[in-house]
Each structure stands twice: as C-alpha cells, then as structure tokens.
N, C-alpha and C positions, 0 to 999 in steps of 0.2 A: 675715565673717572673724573669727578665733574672736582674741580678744584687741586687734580694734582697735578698740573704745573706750577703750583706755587708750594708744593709739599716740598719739605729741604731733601728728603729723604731717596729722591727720584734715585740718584745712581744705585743708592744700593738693591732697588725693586729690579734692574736691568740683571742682576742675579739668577733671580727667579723666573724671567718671561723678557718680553720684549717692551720695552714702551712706545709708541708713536706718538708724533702729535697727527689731533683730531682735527681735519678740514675746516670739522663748523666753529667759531670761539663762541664761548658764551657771553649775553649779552646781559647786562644790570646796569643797575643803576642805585648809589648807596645816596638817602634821602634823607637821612638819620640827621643833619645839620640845618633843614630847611623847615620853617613853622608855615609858608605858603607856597602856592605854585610860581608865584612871581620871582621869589626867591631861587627858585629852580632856574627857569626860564631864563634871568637873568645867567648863566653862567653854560647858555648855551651859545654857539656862532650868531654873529647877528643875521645873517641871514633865516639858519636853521628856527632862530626863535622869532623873526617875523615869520615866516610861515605856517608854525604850528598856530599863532595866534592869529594868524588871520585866516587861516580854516576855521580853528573853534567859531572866532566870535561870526562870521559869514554865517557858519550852519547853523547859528543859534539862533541870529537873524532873518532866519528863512523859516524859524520856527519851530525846529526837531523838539521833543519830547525825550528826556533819559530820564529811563525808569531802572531803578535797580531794585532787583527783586530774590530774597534769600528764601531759596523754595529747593527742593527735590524733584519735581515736575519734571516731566521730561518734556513739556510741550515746547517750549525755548529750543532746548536742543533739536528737538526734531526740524523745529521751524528752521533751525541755522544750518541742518545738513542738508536740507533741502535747497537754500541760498546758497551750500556750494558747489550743490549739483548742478543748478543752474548755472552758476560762475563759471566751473570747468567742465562744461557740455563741451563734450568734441575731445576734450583729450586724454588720450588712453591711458586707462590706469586699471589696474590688477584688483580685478570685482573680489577676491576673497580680502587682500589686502584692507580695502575699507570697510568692509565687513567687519573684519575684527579688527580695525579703529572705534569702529561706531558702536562695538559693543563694550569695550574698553571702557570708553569715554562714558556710555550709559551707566557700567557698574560705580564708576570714578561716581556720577550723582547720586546712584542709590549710595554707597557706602560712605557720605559726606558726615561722618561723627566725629574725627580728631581734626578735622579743618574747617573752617569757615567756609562757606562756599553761595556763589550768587550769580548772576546774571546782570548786564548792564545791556538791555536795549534800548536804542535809538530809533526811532519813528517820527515819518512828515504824514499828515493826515494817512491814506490808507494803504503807506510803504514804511517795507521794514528798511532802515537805512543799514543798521548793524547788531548782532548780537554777538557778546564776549561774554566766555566763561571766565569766571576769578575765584580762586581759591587763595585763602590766606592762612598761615600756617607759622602761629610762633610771630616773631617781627618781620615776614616777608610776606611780600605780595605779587600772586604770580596770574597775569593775564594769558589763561589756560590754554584754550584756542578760544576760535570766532570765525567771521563769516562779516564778510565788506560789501554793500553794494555799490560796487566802485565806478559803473555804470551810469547813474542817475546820482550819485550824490561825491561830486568830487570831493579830495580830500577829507574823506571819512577815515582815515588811517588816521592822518595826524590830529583829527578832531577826538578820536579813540585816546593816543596816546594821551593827550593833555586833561582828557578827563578820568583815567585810570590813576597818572601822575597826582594829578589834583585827589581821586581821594583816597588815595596811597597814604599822603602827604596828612589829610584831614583826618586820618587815622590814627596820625602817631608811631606809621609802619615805618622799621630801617632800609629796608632793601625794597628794589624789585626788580625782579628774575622774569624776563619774558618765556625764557624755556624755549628759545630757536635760535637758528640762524640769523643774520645781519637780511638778506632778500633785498640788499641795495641800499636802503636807507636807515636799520636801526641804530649803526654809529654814529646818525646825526646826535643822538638823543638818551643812548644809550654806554657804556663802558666796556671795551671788551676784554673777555679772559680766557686767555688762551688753555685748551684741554688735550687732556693726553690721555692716550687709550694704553691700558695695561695688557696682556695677553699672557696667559703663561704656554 
C-alpha cells in the first residue's frame, strides 16, 4: 500500500492480515519549495549535480530536439515499445506478460480525461534518443514509463531526469512520483519511501 509505512495506524492493520515491508521503496521528490531547476540541483551531492548538468548541457550541445507533445496518438507509444524491444533483444521475458503491459499502457492513453497526459521526445537528426510518457494529476508529476537509447546517446537518463525536473518545476507541480524502483541510481536524485504490503 503505497504510503503505509508512514500510516500511524500500522499495528492495529496487523490484526486483520499481515503487513510486510515491500523490496522496492518509493522514489519522489517534493518540489513544492523550488521556483527553478537550479534551485533543485543545488541541493543535490556535488557530484550527483555535476553530472546531471553536464549530461543536459553535452546532449544539448550536440544538438537533441525535445518535443513535448499532449496527444492521444498512439504513434509515440508504439515507436517506444519498439525502442525497447530493441533495447532488451536477447532477454527472456514472458510474451503474454508484455502483451498485457502494452495494452494496459494503450488503454492508460485512450482514457487520458481526469489527468493531463503527454509525451516528451528527444531526437538528433534522424534517431530517436528517447521517449517518456508523463502524466500529471492534481499537483503531481509522474514520469509514466519510456524507453532510453542508451547505446548511441550516453547519459540520456540523467538528461531525462533534469528536463522532467525542469518542467515539473515550470509547472508549479509539488511532487514527483517516478512510480519504480531505485535500478541503481534514482537515490541520486530522488527521496525514498519505504512501502508496506498489507495482506489479509
């Protein structure tokens, strides 16, 4: 249950079922105090915040194009499950499984009416560098899923983060919920909160 490890209430729910805590924590970030990204950035490690800054400004300098685009289309989506079929070629995963990922995610754009929803690609002349789905919802901003080409455009993750951040930020939005696991580096940049799974 996404936020009950900070419920006061936990011991008396051990009543009713069992609680665990959940492997993965959640990862956010509260933005609500920051009017730029620089503001952010400053109050990250100095390491973690030279690096995210000099991926952006590198890939910006090479030229990438981001486009954000508030559409229902599903042509985005398609292009990015394609990017990560190519990405995880070779490793075995459960064909019904992403089948009903990938139609999940298609209904998630057709039925885009109580949330904001868009696309942010990234392009160098005639390659996709990256496409992320964003949905916003109320004062939160959640970077859906996406698709990296981590191959030919290094450090397009942290180029992602800093321009989700950035217009998270130029929004006016409080939060944002990436909606996964850590995968090694979101604690750079990210806050984490630990979750606990209810069972009765």
């Amino acid at each position: 249950l996404n936020s009950l490890a900070s419920f006061e209430g936990v011991d008396k729910l051990t009543k009713f079922g069992e609680v665990t805590a959940d492997p993965d924590d959640r990862n956010i970030k509260d933005i609500s105090k920051f009017s730029s990204i620089d503001q952010l950035l400053a109050t990250f490690k100095k390491k973690s915040r030279y690096n995210i800054k000099y991926d952006h400004r590198r890939l910006m300098s090479m030229g990438v194009k981001v486009e954000m685009t508030e559409t229902k289309d599903l042509k985005n989506f398609e292009e990015l499950m394609e990017m990560n079929k190519r990405r995880f070629d070779g490793i075995d995963r459960d064909v019904s499984y992403v089948e009903k990922f990938q139609e999940a995610f298609r209904l998630i754009v057709k039925n885009a009416n109580q949330y904001a929803f868009k696309y942010i690609k990234v392009s160098s002349k005639d390659k996709t560098a990256s496409i992320d789905m964003v949905i916003t919802y109320k004062d939160i901003y959640y970077p859906f899923t996406g698709s990296n080409d981590v191959s030919n455009f290094n450090g397009i993750g942290n180029f992602m983060t800093y321009i989700e951040f950035e217009d998270a930020i130029n929004k006016g939005l409080k939060l944002v919920d990436i909606l996964q696991e850590d995968h090694g580096w979101k604690h750079r940049y990210f806050d984490k909160i630990p979750l606990l799974v209810f069972e009765k």
